[in-house]
N, C-alpha and C positions, 0 to 999 in steps of 0.2 A: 504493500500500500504506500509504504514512504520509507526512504531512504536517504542518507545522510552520509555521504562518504568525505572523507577526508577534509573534514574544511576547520580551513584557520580565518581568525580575526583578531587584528594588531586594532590598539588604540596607541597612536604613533610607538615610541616604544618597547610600549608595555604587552605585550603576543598574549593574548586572551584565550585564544582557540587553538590549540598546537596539533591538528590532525585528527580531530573527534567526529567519531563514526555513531550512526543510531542507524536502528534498523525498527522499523512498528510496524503492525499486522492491525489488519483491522480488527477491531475489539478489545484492541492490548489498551493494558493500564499501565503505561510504564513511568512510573517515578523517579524523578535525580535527586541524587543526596549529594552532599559536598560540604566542605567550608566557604565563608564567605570568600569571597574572589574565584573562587574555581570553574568559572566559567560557565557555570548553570543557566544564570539570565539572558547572558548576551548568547547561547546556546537555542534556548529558547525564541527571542525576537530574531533572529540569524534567521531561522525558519518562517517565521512571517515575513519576513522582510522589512523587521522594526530596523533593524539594525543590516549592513550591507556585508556579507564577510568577503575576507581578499580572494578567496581562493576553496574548495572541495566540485562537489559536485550534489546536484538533490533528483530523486528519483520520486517521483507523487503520482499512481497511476502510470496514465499512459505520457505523463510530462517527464521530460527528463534534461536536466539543463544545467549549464555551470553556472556559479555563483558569480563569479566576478565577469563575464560574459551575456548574463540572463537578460531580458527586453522587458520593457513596461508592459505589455502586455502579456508573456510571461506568467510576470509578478503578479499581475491581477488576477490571471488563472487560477493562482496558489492559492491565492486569500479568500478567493470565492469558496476552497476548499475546507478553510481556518476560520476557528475565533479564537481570541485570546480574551482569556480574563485577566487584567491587571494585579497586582499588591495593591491600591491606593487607588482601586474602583474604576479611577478616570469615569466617572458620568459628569453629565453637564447638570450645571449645580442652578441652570435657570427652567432646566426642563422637569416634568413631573416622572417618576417611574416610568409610566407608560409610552412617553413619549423619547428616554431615554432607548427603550427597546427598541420603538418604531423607525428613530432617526436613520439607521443605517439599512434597515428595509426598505423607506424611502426613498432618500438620496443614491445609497450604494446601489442596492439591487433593483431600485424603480421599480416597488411595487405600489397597486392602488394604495391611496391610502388608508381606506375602506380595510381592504385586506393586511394590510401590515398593521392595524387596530386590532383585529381577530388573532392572527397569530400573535402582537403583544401580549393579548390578555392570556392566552395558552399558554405560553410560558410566565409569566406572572403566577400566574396558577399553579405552573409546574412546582415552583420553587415555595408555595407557600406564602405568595404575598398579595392573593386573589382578592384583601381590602385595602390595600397601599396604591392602586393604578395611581391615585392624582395626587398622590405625597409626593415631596420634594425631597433631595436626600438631606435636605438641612433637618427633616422631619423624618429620618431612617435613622433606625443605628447602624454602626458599622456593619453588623451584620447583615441586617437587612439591604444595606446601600450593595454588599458583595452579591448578596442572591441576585439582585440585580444585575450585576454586571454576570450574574450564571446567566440569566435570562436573559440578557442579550444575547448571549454566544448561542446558546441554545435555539434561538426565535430565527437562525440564518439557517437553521440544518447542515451545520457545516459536517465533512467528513474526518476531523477531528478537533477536539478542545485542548488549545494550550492553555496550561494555568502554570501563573505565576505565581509563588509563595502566594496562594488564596487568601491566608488564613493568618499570617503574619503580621497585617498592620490592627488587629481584632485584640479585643480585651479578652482574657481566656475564658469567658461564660458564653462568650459569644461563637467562639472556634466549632464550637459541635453541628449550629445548625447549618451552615455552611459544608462541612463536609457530609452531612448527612443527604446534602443535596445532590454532593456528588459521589457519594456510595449509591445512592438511587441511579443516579446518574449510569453509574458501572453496572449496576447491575443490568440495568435495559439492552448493554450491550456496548454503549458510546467508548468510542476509541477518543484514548486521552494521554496527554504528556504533563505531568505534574511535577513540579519545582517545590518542594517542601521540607519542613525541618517535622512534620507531624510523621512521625516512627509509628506509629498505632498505623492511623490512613495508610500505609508503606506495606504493613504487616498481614492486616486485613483483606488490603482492596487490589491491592499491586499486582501482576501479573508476571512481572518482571521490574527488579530496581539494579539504577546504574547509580555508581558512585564515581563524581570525579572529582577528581584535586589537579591543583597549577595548569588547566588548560584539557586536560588530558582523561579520558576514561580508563581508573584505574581498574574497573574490575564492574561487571554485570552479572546479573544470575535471577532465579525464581526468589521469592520473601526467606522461603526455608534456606537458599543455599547461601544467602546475603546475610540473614541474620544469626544463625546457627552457626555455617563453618565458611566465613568467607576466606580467604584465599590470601589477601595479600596484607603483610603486617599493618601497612597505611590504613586500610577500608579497617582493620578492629584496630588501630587508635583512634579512628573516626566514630565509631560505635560505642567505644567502653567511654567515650568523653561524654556523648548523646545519651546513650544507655547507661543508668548505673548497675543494673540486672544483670548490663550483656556478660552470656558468657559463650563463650566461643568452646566448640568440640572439635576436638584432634579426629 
């Protein structure tokens, strides 16, 4: 379904992406784990096209094209495929929920706007916030302001959902209904790439988690093979720091 070969990105001279490969299948839940700087984010937008990388190659369907070579149109391709859900929501702070959903079904996808009212409200719905349509996010909690940005991503059909650290800019009362929206989410079947420091969501939901440090995918595998008996000394300092439990088997 999607493929990620070899691609670097330098922020002048600081090499952020030193040759990291992904590989998803549709329905895979695959979650990165890492230290801050390890490349997870700008991994992430690379893929969308938040962010430009110098150099790999991306494989999505029947698209197949180089990063530092790809066309606008292209790109547009990809996105049509993507949502991304933000850390820090990114809604517009003068629009109401509903209209926060609708904006890119309008503008983006030029649907009626009859019709991209009806799919807002289904996802609205989806996530749980079926009496918020005309609340403003100044009138959302954090939580509630993220489901939203679920239902956006949700309300495009895209063929996959990036998320970003979801759940990381949230008060921890708030963290659960957020993922619980997207454990529903996994289970219906939705192929997703998740950026997270939440070890539980990892344990439960993951299908497959990658760990990278300085650039670089030190080590991938299933929850059991990651959390049980990973492989390489870096991935369990990275877990006995996260985990106080973890205990690694020989």
């Amino acid at each position: 379904m999607l493929e990620i070969k070899n691609i670097y990105k330098a922020f002048g001279n600081n090499e952020v992406l030193k040759g990291v490969s992904l590989k998803v299948e549709k329905g895979d839940v695959v979650v990165i784990l890492g230290p801050s700087g390890s490349g997870k984010t700008t991994l992430l937008r690379s893929i969308d096209f938040l962010e430009k990388a110098d150099a790999g190659e991306i494989i999505f369907d029947d698209i197949h094209a180089e990063f530092a070579r790809i066309s606008k149109k292209t790109i547009s391709q990809i996105r049509k495929k993507t949502a991304f859900v933000f850390q820090n929501y990114n809604l517009f702070h003068n629009k109401t929920a509903l209209q926060n959903v609708t904006e890119g079904l309008i503008i983006a996808r030029k649907l009626p706007k009859e019709k991209a009212i009806e799919i807002g409200k289904r996802a609205l719905d989806k996530v749980g916030l079926s009496e918020r349509y005309d609340y403003y996010p100044s009138q959302l909690s954090g939580g509630q302001q993220q489901r939203v940005g679920i239902a956006r991503a949700i309300a495009v059909n895209p063929d996959i959902i990036l998320f970003d650290e979801p759940t990381s800019a949230l008060d921890p009362e708030l963290i659960g209904e957020v993922l619980g929206v997207m454990k529903e989410l996994a289970k219906e079947g939705t192929t997703m790439i998740v950026v997270t420091h939440e070890m539980h969501f990892a344990q439960d939901v993951a299908n497959r988690v990658v760990f990278m440090d300085g650039g670089r995918v030190v080590e991938e595998g299933t929850p059991d093979e990651m959390f049980s008996r990973p492989k390489e000394e870096r991935t369990r300092q990275f877990l006995r720091r996260i985990l106080p439990d973890f205990d690694y088997v020989i």
